[in-house]
PLY file of the C-alpha trace (Angstrom):
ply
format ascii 1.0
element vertex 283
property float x
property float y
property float z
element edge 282
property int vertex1
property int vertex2
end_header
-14.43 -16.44 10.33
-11.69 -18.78 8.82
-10.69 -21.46 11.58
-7.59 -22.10 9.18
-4.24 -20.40 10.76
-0.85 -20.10 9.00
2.05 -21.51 10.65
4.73 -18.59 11.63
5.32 -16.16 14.52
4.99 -12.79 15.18
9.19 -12.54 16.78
10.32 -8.99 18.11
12.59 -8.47 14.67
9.01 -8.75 12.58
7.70 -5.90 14.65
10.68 -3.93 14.18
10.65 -4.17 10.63
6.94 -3.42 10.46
8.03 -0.08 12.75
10.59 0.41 10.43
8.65 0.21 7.11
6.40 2.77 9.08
8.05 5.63 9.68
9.34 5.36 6.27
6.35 4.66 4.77
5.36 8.68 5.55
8.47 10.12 3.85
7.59 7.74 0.56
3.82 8.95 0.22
5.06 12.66 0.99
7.39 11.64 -2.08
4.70 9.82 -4.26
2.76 12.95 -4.60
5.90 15.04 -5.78
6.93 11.86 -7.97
6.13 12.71 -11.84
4.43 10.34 -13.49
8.11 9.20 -15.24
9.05 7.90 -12.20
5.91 5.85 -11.25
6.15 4.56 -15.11
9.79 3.73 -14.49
9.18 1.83 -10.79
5.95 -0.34 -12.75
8.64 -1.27 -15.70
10.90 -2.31 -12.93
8.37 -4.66 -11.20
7.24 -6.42 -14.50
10.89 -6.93 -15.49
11.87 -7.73 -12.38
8.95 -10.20 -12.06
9.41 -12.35 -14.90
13.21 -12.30 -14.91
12.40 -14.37 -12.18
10.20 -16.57 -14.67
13.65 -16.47 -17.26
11.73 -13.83 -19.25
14.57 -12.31 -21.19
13.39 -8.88 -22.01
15.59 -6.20 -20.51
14.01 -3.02 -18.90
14.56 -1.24 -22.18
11.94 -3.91 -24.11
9.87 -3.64 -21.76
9.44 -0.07 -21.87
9.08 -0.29 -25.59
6.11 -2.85 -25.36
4.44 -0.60 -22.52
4.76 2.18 -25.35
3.07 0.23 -27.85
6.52 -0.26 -29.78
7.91 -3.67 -31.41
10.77 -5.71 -30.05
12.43 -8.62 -31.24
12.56 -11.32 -28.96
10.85 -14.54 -28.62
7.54 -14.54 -28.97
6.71 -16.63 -25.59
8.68 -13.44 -23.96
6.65 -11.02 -24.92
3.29 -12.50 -24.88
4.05 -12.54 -20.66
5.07 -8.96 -20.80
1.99 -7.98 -22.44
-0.01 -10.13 -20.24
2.16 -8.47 -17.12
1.56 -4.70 -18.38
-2.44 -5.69 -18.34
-2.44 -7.31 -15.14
-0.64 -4.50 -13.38
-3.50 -1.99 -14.94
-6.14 -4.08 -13.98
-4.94 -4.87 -10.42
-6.64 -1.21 -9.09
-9.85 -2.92 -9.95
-9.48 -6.20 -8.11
-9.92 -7.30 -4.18
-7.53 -9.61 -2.75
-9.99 -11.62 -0.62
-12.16 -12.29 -3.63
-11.86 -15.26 -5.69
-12.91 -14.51 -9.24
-10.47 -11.48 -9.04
-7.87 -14.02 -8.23
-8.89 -16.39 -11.26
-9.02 -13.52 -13.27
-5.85 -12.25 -12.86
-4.09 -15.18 -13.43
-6.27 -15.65 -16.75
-4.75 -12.06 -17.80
-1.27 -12.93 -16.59
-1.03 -16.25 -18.58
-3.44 -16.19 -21.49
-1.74 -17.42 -24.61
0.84 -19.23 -22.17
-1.41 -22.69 -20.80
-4.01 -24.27 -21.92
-6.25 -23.38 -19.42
-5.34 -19.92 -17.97
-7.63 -18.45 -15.06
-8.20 -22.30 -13.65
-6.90 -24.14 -10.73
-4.94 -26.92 -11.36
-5.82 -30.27 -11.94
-2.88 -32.38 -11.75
-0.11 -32.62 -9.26
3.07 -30.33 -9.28
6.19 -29.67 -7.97
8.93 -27.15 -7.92
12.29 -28.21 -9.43
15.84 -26.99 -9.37
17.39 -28.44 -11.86
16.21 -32.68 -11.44
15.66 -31.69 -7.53
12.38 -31.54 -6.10
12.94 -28.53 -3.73
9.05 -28.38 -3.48
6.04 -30.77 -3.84
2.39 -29.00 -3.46
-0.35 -30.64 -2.19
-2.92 -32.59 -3.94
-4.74 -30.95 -6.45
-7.78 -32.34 -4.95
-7.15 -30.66 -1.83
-6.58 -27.22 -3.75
-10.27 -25.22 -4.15
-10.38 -25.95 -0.40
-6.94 -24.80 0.47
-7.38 -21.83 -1.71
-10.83 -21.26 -0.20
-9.68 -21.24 3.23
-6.39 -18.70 2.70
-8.80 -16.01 1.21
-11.14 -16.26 4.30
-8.42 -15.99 6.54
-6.93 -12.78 4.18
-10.31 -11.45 4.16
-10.53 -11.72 8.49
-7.37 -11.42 9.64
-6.70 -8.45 12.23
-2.71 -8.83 11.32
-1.07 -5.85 10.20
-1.45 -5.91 6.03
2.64 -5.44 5.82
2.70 -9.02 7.61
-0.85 -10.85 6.18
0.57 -10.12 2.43
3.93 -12.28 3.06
2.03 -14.92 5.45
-0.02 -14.88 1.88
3.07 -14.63 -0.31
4.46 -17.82 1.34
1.25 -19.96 1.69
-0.23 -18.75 -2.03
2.94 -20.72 -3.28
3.02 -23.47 -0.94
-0.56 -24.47 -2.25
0.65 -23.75 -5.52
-3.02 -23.42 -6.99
-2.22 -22.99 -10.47
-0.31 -25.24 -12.93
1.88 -22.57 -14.29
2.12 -18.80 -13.01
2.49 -19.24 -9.17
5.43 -17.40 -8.75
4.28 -14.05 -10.50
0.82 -14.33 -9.24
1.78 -14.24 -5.61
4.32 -11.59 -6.01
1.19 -9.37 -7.71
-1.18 -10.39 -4.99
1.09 -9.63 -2.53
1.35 -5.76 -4.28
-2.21 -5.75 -4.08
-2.79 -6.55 -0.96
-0.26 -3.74 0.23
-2.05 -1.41 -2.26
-4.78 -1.94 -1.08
-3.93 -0.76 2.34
-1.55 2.24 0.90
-2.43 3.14 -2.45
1.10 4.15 -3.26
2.63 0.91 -2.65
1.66 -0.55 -5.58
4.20 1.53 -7.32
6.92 -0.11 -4.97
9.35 -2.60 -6.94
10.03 -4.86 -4.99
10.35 -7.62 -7.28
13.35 -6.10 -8.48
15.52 -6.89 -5.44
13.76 -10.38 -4.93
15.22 -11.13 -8.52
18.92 -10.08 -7.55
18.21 -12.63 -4.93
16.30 -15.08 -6.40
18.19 -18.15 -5.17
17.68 -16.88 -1.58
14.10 -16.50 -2.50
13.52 -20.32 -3.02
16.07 -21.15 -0.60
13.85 -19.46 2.17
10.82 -20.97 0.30
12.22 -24.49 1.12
13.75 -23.85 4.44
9.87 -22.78 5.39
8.26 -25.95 4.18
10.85 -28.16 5.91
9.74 -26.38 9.52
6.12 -26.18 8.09
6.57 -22.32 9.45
6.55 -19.21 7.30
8.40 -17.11 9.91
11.80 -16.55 8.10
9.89 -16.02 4.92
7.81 -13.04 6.21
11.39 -11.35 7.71
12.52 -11.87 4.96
9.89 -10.03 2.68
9.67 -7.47 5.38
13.34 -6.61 4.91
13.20 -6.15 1.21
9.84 -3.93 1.56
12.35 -1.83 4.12
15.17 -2.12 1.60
12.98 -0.69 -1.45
11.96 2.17 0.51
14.61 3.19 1.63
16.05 3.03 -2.21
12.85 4.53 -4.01
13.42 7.19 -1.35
16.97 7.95 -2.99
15.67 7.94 -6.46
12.94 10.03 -5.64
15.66 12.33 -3.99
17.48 12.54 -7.23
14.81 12.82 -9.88
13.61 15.84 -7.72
17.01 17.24 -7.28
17.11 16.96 -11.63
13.76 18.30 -12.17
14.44 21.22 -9.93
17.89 21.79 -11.92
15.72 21.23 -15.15
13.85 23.96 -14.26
16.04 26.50 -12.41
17.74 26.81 -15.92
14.22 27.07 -17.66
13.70 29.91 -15.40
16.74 31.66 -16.11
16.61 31.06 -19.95
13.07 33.15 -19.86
14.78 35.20 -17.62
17.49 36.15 -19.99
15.12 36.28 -22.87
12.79 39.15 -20.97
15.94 40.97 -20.71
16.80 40.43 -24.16
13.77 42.00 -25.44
13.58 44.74 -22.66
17.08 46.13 -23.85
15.83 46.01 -27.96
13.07 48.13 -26.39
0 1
1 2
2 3
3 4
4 5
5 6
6 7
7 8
8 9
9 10
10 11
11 12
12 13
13 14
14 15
15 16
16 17
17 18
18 19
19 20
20 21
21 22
22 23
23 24
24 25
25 26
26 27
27 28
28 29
29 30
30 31
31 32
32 33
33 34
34 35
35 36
36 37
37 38
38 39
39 40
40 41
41 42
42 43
43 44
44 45
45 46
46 47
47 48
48 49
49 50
50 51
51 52
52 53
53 54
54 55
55 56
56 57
57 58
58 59
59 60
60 61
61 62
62 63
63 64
64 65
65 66
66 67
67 68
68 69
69 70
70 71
71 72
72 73
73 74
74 75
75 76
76 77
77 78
78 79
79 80
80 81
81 82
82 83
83 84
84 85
85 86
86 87
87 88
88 89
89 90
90 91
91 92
92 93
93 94
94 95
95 96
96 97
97 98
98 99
99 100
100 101
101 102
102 103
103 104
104 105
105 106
106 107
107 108
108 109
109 110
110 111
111 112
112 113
113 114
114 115
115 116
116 117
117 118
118 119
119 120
120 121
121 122
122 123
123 124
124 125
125 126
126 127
127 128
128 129
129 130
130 131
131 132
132 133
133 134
134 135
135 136
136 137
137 138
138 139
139 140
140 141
141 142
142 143
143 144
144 145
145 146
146 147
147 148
148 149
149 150
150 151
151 152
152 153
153 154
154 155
155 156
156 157
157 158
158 159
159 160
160 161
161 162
162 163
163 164
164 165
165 166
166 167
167 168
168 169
169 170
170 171
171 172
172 173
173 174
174 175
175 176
176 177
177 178
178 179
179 180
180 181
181 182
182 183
183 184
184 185
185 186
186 187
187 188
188 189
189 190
190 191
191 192
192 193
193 194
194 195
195 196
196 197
197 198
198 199
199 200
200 201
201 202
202 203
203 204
204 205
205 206
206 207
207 208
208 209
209 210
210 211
211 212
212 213
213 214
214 215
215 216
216 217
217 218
218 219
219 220
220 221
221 222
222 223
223 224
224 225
225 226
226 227
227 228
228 229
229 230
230 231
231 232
232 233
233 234
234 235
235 236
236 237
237 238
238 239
239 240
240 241
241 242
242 243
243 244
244 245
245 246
246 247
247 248
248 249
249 250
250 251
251 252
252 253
253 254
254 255
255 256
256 257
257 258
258 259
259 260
260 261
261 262
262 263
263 264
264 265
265 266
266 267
267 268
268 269
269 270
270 271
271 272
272 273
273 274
274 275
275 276
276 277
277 278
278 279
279 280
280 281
281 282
């Protein structure tokens, strides 16, 4: 077992949220099995867009959906080699187990290929997170990083938290360590999906990403305010409340798209309804 602990506690609003997430957690899979296929198409273009809007990927929701349909888009070319990458990564990710570390190297190799020079390798060099000319966050050594790396996938792999709470202790520490020298940011939000998928399969059709990037300067903000008390407390809440929040909105949407389909085919059913009559009277 992993002697290495992450720094954050387990307050009484963490376990509410985790209670929360819960009992809505049952009313979302009752919905994923009514959901068409549409809508889980629709919440995985959301996540990728989402994602690298994050990044300052400019592709809007629409050219994304074109490129997951195999169609051409104009935009630059950078932008659309990480949507590509994105679409594969998000396929493959059924495939891959969080703990392990060639699944980790390997995803990152399918997320940036054709984007660094050395995709699917930890970093060599030093780096830092910048707004702007600040330095809002310096990761460790690279030296220091196989080991670092090494010892947050033991603890993933032996931890008795509850998986809601172990994916966003490993959302914050994955980019605190910063293991990579490009990528960090969209390979921790798509390990943290995994590791939720792979304790509820439906999950990984959850976008959260997409309310993350309406609050993207929160996201680093929190980010920093957890490295200055070296404790990933307000980070976890903070993930825990937008798992809670996209719930409770995929729950609305799924709400709708059934209240459509069941319109969609209500008329169906009366058009064959009036055609039967149709012929019955010609008879």
């Amino acid at each position: 077992m992993s002697r290495y602990q992450p720094p954050f506690s387990i307050t009484p609003s963490v376990l509410n949220l985790v209670v929360e997430i819960g009992e809505l957690l049952g009313h979302w899979s009752a919905k994923r099995g009514q959901a068409s296929p549409l809508l889980r198409k629709e919440n995985r273009i959301r996540t990728i867009q989402a994602s690298l809007a994050i990044e300052h990927n400019s592709l809007s929701m629409e050219q994304v959906t074109a490129l997951l349909e195999g169609k051409r888009v104009l935009a630059p070319a950078k932008d659309i080699q990480e949507v590509r990458n994105a679409i594969r990564a998000y396929e493959l990710m059924p495939g891959w187990h969080a703990a392990n570390i060639s699944d980790l190297l390997t995803a990152h190799k399918t997320l940036m290929t054709g984007l660094v020079d050395r995709p699917g390798a930890l970093r060599g060099g030093n780096v830092g997170i910048y707004r702007g000319t600040q330095v809002i966050h310096m990761a460790p050594p690279a030296a220091q990083v196989p080991r670092l790396i090494a010892d947050l996938l033991s603890w993933l792999e032996h931890t008795e938290l509850h998986p809601l709470i172990a994916s966003s202790v490993f959302h914050y520490e994955f980019e605190f360590i910063h293991p990579f020298a490009d990528g960090n940011g969209r390979m921790g939000r798509l390990w943290q999906t995994l590791i939720l998928s792979q304790w509820r399969q439906e999950l990984a059709w959850l976008p959260v990403e997409t309310l993350i990037h309406h609050q993207q300067e929160r996201y680093y903000d929190i980010l920093g305010a957890c490295d200055k008390t070296s404790d990933c407390t307000l980070f976890v809440t903070w993930m825990l409340q937008n798992i809670l929040a996209a719930l409770k909105e995929g729950l609305e949407t799924s709400f709708i798209v059934s209240e459509e389909m069941s319109e969609e085919m209500s008329e169906e059913i009366d058009v064959k309804l009036a055609h039967r009559k149709t012929q019955f009277c010609v008879c």
